[in-house]
DSSP file (Angstrom, degrees, kcal/mol; ACC not computed):
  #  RESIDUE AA STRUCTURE BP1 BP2  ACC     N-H-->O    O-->H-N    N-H-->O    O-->H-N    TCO  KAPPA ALPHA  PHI   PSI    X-CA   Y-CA   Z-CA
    1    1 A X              0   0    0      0, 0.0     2,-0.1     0, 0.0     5,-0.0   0.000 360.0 360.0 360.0 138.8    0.0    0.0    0.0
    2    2 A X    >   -     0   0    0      1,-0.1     3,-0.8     4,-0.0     4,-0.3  -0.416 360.0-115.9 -90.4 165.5    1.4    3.7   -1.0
    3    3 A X  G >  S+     0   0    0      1,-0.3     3,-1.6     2,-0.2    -1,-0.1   0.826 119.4  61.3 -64.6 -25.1    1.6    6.2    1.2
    4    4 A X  G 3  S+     0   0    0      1,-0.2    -1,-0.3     3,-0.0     0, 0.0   0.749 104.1  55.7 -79.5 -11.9   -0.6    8.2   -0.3
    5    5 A X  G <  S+     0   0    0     -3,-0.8    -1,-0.2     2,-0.1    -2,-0.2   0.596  81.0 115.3 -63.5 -18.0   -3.4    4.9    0.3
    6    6 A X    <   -     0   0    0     -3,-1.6     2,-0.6    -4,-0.3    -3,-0.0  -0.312  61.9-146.6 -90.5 133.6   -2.7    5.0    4.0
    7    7 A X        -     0   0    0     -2,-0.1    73,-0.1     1,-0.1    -1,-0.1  -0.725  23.0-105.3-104.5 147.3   -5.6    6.0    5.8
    8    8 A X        -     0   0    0     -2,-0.6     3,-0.1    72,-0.5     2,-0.1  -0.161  33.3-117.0 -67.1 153.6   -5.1    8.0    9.0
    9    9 A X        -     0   0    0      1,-0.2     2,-0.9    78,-0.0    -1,-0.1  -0.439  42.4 -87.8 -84.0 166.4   -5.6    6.3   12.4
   10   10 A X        -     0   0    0      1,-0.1    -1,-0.2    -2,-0.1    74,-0.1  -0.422  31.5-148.7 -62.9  91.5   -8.3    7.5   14.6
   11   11 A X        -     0   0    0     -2,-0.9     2,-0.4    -3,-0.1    -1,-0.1  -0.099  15.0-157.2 -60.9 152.0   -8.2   10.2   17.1
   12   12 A X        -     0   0    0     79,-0.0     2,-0.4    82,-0.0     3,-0.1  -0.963  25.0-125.3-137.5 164.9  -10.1   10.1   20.0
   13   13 A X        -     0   0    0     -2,-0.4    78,-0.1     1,-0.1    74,-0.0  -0.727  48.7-105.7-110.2 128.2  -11.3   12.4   22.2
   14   14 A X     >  -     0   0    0     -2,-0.4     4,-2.8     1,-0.1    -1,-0.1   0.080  15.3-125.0 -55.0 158.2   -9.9   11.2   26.4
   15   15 A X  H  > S+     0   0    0      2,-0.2     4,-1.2     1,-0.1    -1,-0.1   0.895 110.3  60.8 -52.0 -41.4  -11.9    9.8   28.8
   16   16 A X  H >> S+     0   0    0      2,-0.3     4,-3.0     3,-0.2     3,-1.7   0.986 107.3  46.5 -53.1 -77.0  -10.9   12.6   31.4
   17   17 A X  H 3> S+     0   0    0      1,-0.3     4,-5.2     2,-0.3     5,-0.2   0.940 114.9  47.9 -65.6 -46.6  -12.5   15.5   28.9
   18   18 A X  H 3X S+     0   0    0     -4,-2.8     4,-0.8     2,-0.2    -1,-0.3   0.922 111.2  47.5 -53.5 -33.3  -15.5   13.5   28.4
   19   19 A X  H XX S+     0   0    0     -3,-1.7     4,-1.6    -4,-1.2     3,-1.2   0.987 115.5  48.8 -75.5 -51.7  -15.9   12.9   32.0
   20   20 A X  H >X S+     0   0    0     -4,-3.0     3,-1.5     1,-0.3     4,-1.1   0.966 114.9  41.3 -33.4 -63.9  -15.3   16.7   32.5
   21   21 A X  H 3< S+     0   0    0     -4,-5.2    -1,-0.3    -5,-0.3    -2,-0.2   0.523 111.7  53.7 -82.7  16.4  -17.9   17.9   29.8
   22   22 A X  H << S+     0   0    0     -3,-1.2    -1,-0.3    -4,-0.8    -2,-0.2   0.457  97.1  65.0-113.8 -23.1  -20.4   15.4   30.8
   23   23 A X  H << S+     0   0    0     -4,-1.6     2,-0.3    -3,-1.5    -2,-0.2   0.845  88.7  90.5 -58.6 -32.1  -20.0   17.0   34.8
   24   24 A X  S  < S-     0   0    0     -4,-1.1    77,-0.0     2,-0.1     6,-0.0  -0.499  91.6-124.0 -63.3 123.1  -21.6   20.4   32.9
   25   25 A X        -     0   0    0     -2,-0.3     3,-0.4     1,-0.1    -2,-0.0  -0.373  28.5-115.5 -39.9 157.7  -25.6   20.2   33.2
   26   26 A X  S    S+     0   0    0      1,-0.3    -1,-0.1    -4,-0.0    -2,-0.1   0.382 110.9  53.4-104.6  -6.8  -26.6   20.4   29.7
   27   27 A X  S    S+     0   0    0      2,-0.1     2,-0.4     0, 0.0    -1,-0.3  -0.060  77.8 115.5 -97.9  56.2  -28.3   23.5   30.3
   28   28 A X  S    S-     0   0    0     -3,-0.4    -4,-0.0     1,-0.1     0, 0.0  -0.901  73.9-118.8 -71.0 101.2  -25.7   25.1   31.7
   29   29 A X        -     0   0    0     -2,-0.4     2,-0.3     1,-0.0    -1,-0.1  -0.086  39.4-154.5 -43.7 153.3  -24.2   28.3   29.7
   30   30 A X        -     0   0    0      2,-0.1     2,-0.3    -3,-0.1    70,-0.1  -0.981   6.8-137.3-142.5 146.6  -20.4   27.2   28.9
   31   31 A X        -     0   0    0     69,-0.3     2,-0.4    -2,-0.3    73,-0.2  -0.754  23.5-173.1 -97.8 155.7  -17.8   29.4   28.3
   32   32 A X        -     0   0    0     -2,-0.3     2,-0.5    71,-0.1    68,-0.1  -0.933  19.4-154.7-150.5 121.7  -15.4   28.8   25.7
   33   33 A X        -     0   0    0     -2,-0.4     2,-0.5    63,-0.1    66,-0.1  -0.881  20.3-155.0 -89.4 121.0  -12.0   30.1   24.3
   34   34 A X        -     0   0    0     -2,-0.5    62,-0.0     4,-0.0    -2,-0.0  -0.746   1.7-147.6-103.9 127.5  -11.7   29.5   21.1
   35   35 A X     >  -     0   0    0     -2,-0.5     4,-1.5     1,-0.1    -1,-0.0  -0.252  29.5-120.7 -73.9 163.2   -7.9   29.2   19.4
   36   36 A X  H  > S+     0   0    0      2,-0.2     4,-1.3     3,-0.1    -1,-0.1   0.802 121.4  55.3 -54.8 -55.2   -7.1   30.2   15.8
   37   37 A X  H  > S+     0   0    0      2,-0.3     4,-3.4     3,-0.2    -1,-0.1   0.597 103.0  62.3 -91.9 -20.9   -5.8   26.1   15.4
   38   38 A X  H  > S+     0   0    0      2,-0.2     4,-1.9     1,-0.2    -2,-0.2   0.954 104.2  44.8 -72.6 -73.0   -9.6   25.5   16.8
   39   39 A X  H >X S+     0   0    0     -4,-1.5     4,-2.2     2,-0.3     3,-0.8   0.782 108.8  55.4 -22.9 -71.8  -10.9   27.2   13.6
   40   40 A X  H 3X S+     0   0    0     -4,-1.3     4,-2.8     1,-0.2     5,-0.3   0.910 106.3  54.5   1.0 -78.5   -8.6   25.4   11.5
   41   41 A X  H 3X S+     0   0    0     -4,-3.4     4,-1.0     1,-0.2    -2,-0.3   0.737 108.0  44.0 -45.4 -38.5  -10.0   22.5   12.9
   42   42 A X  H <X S+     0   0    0     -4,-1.9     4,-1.7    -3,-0.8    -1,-0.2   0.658 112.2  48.7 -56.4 -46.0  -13.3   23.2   12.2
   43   43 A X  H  X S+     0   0    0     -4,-2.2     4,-2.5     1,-0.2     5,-0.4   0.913 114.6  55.0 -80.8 -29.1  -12.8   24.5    8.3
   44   44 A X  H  X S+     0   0    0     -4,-2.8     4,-0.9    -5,-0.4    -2,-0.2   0.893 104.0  48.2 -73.5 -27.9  -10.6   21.1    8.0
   45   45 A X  H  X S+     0   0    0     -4,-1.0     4,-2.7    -5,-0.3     5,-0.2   0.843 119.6  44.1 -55.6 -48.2  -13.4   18.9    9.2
   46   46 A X  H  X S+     0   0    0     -4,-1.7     4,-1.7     1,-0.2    -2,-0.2   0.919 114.9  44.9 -64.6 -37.2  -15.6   20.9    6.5
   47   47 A X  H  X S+     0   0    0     -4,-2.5     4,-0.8    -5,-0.2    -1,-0.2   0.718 111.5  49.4 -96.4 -24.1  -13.3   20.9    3.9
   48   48 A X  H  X S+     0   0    0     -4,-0.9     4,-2.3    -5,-0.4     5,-0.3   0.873 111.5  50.5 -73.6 -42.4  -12.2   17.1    4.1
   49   49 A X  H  X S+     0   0    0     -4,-2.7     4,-2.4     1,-0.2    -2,-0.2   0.944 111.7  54.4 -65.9 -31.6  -16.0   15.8    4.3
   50   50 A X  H  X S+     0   0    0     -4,-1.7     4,-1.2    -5,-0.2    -2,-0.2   0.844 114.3  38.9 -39.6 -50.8  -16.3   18.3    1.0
   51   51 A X  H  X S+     0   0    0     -4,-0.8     4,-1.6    -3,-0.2    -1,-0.2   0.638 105.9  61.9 -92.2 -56.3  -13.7   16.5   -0.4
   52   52 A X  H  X S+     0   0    0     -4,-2.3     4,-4.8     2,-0.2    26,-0.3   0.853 109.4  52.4 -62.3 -31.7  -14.7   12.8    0.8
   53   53 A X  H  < S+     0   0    0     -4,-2.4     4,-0.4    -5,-0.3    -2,-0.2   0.972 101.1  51.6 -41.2 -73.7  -17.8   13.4   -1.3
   54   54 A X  H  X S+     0   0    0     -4,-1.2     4,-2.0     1,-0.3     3,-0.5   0.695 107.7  55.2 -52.3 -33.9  -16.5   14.4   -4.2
   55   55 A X  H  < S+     0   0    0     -4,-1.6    -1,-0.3     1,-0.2     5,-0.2   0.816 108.2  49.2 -80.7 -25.6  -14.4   11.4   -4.3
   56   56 A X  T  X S+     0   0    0     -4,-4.8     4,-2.4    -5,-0.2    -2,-0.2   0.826  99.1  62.1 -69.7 -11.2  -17.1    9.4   -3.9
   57   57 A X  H  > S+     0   0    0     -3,-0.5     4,-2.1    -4,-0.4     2,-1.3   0.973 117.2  37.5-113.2 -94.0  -19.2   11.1   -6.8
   58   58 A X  H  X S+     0   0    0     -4,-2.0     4,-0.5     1,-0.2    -1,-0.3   0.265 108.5  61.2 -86.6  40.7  -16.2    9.8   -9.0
   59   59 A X  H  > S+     0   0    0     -2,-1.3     4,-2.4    15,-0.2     5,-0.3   0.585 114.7  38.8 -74.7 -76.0  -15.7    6.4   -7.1
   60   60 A X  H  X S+     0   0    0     -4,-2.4     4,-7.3     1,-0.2    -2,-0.2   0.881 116.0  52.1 -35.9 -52.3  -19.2    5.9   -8.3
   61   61 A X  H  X S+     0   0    0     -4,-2.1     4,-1.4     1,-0.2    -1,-0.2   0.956 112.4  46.4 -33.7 -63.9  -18.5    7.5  -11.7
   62   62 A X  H  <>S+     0   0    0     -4,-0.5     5,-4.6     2,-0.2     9,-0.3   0.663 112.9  45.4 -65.1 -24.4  -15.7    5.4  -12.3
   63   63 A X  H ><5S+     0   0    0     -4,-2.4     3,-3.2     3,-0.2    -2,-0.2   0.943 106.9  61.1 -87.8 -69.5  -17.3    2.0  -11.2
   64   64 A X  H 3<5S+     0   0    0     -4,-7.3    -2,-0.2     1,-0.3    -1,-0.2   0.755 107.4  46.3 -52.8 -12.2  -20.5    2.9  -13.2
   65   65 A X  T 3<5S-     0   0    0     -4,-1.4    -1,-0.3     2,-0.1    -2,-0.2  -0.037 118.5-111.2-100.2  48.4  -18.1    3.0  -16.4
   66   66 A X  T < 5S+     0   0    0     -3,-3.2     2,-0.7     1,-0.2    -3,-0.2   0.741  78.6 129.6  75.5  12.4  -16.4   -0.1  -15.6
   67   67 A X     >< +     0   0    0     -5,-4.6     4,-1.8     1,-0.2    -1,-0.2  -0.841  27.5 171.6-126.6 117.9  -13.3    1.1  -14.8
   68   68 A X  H  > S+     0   0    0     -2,-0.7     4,-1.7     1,-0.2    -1,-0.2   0.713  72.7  65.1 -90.9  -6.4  -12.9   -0.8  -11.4
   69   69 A X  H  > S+     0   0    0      1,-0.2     4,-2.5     2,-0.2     3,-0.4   0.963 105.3  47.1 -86.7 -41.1   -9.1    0.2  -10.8
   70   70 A X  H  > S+     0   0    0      2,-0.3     4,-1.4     1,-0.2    -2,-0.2   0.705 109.8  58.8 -61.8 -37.9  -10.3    4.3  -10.6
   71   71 A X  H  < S+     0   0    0     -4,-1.8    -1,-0.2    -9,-0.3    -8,-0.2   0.797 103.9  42.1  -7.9 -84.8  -12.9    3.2   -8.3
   72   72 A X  H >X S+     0   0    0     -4,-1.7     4,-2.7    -3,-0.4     3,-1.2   0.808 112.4  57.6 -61.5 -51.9  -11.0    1.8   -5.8
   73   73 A X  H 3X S+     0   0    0     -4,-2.5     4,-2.3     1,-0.2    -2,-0.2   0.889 109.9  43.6 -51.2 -40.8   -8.7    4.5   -6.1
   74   74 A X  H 3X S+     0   0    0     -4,-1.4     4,-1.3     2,-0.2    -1,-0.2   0.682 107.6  56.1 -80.8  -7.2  -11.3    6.9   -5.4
   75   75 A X  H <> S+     0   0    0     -3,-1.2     4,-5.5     2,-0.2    -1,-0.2   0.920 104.0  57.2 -69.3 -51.7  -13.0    5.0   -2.5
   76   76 A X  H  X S+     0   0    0     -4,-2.7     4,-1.8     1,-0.2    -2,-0.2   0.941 108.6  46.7 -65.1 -48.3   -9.7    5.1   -0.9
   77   77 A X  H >X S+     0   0    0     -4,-2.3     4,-1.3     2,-0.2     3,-0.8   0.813 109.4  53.5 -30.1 -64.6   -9.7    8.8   -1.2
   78   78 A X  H 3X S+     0   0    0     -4,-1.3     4,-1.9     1,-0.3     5,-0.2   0.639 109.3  43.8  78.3 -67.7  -13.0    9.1    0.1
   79   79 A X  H 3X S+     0   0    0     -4,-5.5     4,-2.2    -3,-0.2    -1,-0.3   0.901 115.2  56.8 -87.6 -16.6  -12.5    6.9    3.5
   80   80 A X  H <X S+     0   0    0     -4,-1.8     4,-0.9    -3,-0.8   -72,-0.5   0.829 110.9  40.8 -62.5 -32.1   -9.0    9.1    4.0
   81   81 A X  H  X S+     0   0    0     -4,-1.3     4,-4.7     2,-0.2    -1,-0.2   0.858 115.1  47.2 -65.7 -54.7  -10.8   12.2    3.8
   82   82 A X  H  X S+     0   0    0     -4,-1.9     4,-1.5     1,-0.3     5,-0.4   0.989 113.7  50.3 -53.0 -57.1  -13.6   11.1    5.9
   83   83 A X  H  X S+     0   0    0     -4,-2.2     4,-2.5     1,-0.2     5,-0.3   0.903 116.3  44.0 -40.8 -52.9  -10.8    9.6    8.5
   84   84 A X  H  X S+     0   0    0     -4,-0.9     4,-4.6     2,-0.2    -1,-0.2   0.909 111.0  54.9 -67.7 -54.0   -9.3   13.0    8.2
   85   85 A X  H  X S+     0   0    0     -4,-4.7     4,-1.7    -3,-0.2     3,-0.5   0.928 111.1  44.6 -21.2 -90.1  -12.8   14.6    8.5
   86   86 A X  H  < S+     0   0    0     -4,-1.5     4,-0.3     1,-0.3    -2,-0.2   0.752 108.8  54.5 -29.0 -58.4  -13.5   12.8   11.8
   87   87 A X  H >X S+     0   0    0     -4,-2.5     3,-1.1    -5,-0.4     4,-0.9   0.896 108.7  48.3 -73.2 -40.5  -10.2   13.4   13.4
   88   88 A X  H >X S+     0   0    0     -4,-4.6     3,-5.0    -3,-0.5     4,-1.6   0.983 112.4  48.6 -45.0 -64.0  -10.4   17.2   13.0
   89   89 A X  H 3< S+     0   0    0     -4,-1.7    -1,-0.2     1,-0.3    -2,-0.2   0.045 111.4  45.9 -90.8  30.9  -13.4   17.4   14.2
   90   90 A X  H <> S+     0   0    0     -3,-1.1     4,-1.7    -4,-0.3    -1,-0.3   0.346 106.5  58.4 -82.8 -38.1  -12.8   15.5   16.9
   91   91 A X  H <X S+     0   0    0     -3,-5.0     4,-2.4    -4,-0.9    -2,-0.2   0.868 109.3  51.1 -85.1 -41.7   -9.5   17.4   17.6
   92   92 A X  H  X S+     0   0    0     -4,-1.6     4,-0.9   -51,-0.2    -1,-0.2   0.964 106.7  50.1 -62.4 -51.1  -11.9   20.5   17.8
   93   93 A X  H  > S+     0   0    0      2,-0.2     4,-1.7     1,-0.2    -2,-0.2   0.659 111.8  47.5 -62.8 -24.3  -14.4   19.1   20.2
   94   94 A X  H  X S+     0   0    0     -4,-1.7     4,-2.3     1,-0.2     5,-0.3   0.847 113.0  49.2 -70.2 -50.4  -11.6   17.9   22.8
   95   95 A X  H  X S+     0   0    0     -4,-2.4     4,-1.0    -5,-0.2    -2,-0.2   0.786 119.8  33.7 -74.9 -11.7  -10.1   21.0   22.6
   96   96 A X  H  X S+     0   0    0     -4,-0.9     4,-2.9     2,-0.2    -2,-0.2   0.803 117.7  56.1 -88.6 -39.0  -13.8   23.0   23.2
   97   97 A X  H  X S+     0   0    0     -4,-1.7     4,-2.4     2,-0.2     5,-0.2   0.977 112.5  44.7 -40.9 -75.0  -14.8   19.9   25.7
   98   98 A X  H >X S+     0   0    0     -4,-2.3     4,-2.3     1,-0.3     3,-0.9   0.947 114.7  48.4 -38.8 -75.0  -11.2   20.9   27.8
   99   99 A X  H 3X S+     0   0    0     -4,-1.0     4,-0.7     1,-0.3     5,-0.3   0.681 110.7  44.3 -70.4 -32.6  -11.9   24.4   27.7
  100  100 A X  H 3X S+     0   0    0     -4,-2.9     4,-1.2    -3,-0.2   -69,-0.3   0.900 119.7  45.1 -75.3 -25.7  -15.6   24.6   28.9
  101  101 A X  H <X S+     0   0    0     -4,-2.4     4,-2.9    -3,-0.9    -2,-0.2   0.953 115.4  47.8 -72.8 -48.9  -14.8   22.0   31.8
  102  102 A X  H >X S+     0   0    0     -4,-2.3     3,-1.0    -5,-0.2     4,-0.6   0.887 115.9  43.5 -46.6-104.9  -11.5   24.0   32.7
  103  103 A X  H 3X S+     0   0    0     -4,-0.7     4,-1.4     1,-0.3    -1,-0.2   0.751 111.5  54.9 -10.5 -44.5  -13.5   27.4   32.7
  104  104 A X  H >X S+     0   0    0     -4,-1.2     4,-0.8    -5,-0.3     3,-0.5   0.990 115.3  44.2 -68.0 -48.8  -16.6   25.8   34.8
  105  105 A X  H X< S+     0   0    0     -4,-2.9     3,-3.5    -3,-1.0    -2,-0.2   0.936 106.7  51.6 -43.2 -67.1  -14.0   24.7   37.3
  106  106 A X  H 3< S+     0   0    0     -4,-0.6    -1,-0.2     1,-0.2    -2,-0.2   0.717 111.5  50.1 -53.7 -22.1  -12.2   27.4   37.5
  107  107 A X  H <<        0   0    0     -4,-1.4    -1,-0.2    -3,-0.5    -2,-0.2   0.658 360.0 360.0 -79.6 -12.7  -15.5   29.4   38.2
  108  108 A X    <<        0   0    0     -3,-3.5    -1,-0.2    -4,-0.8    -2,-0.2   0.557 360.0 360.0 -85.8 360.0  -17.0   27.3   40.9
């Protein structure tokens, strides 16, 4: 498999910051500082599922004309992006998850 095939492994968001943002009642205002890299995270989540689409759109293309090697290729684009997708916007929610729990603490 090339590199460019390799799909990224999964981030996850810790146990810790879920047990933190799951201490806020859920109507409970949260405060939240948001980074520049958070943003980032957020248009890169957008812009990778944009992206996984469109490679599925010609995954499909390419399988309806029969041409199964373009397919595959485009599938594998498709779940990298999504993988990619996922993991931003994962990487954004840990870091917003941290920061409302941190901020509630620090207020009580």
């Amino acid at each position: 498999m090339t590199e460019e095939n390799i799909i990224p492994d999964t981030i996850n968001i810790p146990q810790g910051t879920i047990e933190g943002w799951l201490s806020i009642p859920s109507n409970e205002t949260v405060e939240i500082a948001v980074t520049r890299q958070d943003l980032d995270n957020l248009f890169f989540a957008i812009n990778h599922m944009v992206t996984a689409n469109g490679a599925l759109q010609q995954c499909l293309i390419s399988y309806s004309n029969g041409n199964l090697e373009a397919a595959n290729q485009h599938m594998v684009e498709s779940q990298r992006a999504n993988a990619s997708s996922l993991n931003s916007l994962r990487l954004l929610f840990n870091a917003l998850m941290s920061n409302a729990a941190a901020a509630r603490t620090r207020g009580q």
